[in-house]
N, C-alpha and C positions, 0 to 999 in steps of 0.2 A: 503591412497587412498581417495581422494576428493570425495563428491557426487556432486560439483561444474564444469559445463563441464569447459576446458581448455579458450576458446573462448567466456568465458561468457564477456557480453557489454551492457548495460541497452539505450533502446528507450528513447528519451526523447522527454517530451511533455509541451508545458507550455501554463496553460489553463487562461483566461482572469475572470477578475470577472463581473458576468452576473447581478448585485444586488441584487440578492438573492444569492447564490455560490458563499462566495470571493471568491475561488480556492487561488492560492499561486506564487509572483514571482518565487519561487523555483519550479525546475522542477520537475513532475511527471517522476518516473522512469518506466519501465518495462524492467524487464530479461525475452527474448522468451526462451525457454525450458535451463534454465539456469540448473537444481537441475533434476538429476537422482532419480526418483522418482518411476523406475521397481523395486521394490522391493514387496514382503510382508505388510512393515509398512511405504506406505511413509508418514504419517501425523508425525511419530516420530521422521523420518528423516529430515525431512523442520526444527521440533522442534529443532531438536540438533542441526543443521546448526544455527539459529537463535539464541537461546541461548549461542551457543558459538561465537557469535558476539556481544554480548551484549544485545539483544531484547528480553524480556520480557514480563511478564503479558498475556501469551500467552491463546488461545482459538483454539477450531474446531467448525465450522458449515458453512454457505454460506455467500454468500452476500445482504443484505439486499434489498427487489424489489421497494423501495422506496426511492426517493433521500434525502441524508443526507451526512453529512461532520462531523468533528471532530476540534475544535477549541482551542483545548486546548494542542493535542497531535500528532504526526506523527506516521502512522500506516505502515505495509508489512502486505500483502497478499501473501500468498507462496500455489499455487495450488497445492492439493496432490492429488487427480482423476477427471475425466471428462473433463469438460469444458464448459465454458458461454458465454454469451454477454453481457457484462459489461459497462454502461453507466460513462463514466472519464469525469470531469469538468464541470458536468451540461447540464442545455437543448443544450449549445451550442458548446458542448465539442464534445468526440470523442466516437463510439460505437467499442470497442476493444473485439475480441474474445481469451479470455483468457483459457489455457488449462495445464494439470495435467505438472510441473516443471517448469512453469512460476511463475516470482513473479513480482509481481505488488509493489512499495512506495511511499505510498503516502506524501506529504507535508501538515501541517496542513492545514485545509482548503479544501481541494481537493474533491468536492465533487463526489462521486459512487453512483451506484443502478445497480442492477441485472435487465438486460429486459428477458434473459431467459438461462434456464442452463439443462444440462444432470440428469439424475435422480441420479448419481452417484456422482455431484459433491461434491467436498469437498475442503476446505480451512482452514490453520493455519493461525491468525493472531495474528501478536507480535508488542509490543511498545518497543522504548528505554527507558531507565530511565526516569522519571521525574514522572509528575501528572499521575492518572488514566484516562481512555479512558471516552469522551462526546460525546455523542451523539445530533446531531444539524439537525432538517429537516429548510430547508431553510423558512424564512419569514423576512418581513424587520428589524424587532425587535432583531433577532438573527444575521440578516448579521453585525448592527450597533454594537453589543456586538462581535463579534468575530473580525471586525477588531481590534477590541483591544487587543484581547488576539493573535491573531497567531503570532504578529510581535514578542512576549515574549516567543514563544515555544524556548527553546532552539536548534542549530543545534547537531545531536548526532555525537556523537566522532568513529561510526562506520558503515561501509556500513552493511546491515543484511547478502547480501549474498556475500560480498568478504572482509569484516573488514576494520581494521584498514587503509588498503591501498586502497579499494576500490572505486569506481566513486564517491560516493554519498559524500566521503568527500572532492574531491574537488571541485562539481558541485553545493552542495548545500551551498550558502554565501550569506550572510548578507550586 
């Protein structure tokens, strides 16, 4: 039995680089209530789903109220309770209200910030293989260093929430 609904299709977004925010030609994904997450434990749930796609290096807690990106790694957000309003791609990006079996992945680059969330919320976030997670708040000094590094992230060999066959590996290319 899946905890993946049948119908699952990931939004795509694709955010412009503002000069501080590269953001990423690769698109931003989002699954709307993609991950049955009625249960007991869903934070363990999103976990196993992700881990047995290959994403790793996993954590729980929110989303950070400050804007930042990641230049080094591609991350998923896998909402296990509540729900936010989640700032995607920067000051000129998009304000998406994300809630508990939505998963959000991002493309290196992709800059987030939380503008405001439930007191309940909660989120898994996993990387696929490669380097450890950086942390980047935007200023010119960092945008100049990170176009360097994102074109070298590797693309992963697996969507987090539908695998090996999933949208993300044939939408995200080089």
């Amino acid at each position: 039995m899946s905890v993946v609904a049948a119908d699952a299709s990931p939004l795509t977004f694709v955010f412009e680089d503002d000069g501080l925010i590269p953001n990423n030609p690769m698109p931003f994904l989002v699954y709307k209530g993609a991950v049955d997450v009625a249960n007991g434990h869903p934070e363990a749930t999103i976990e196993k789903l992700f881990g047995g796609n290959g994403w790793g290096a996993m954590w729980r807690n929110g989303v950070y109220d400050f804007p930042h990106y990641h230049a080094t790694v591609h991350e998923v957000l896998g909402i296990a309770r509540g729900h936010a309003k989640v700032r995607f791609g920067g000051e000129r990006g998009e304000v998406l209200e994300i809630a508990a079996g939505d998963v959000a992945i991002l493309p290196a680059g992709t800059g987030h910030q939380c503008i405001s969330s439930s007191r309940d919320f909660s989120v898994v976030g996993a990387y696929p293989p490669g380097p450890p997670m950086d942390l980047v708040r935007p200023s010119k000094e960092a945008h100049a260093k990170a176009l360097k590094t994102i074109p070298q992230v590797k693309v992963p060999k697996t969507d987090p929430v539908l695998g090996v066959n999933g949208p993300l590996v044939r939408l995200w290319k080089r």
